[in-house]
C-alpha positions as CSV (number, residue, x, y, z in Angstrom):
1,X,174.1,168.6,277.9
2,X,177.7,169.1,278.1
3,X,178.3,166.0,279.9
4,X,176.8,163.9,277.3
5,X,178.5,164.8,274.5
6,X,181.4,167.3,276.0
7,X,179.7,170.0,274.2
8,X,178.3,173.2,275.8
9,X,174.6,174.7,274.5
10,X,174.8,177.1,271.8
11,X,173.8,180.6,273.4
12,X,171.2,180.9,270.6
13,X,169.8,178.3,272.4
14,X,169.3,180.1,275.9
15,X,167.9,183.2,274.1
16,X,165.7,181.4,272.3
17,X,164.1,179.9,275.9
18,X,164.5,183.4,277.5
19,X,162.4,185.2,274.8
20,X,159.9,182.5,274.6
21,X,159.4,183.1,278.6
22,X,159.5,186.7,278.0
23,X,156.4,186.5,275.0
24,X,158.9,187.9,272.6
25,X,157.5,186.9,268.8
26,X,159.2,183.5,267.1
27,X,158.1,185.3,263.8
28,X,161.4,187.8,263.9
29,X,164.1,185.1,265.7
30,X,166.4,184.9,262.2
31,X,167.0,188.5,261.8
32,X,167.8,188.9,265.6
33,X,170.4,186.1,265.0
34,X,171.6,187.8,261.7
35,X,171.6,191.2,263.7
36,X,173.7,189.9,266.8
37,X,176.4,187.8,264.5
38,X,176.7,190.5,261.8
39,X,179.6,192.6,263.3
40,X,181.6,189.3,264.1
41,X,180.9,188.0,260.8
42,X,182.1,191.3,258.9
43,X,185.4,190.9,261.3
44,X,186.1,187.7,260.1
45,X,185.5,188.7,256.5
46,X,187.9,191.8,257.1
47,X,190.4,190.5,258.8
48,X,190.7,187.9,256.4
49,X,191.0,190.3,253.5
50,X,193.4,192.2,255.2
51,X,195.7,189.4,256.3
52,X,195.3,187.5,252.8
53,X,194.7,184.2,254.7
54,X,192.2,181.5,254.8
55,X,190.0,180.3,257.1
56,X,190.8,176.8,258.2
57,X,188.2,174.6,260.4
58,X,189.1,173.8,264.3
59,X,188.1,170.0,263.4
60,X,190.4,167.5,262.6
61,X,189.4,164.6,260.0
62,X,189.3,161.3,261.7
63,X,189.5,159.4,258.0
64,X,192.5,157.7,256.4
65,X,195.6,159.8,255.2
66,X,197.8,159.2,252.2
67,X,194.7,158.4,250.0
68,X,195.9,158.4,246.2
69,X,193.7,160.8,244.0
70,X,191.9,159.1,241.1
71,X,190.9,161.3,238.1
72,X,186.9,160.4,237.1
73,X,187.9,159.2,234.5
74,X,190.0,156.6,236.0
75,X,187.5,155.9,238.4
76,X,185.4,152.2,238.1
């Protein structure tokens, strides 16, 4: 997978395999996710309240830059 698109396999995506082999039920697959990210997702939000800063995106737009801003109703 990685070579086609230079992206690894979520881990999600291993687990998911694994448990399915194992006969581990589908039905409760969300709230394991929810479960696992939790912690990480309450460090983000408290280090982000505690450092007063905003989350910015790894990507990097690949549109045009110096676009001029057009009020609606200005717009055609």
């Amino acid at each position: 997978m990685a070579g086609l698109n230079k992206m690894s396999p979520h881990l999600d995506w291993f687990s998911a395999v694994s448990y399915h082999a194992m006969g581990v039920l589908t039905d409760m697959s969300s709230a394991r996710l929810v479960i696992a990210c939790f912690p990480a997702w309450a460090a983000c939000v408290m280090k982000v309240w505690r450092d007063s800063t905003i989350i910015r995106p790894g990507a990097h737009g690949v549109g045009p830059d110096n676009l001029t801003f057009a009020l609606l109703e200005e717009q055609p």
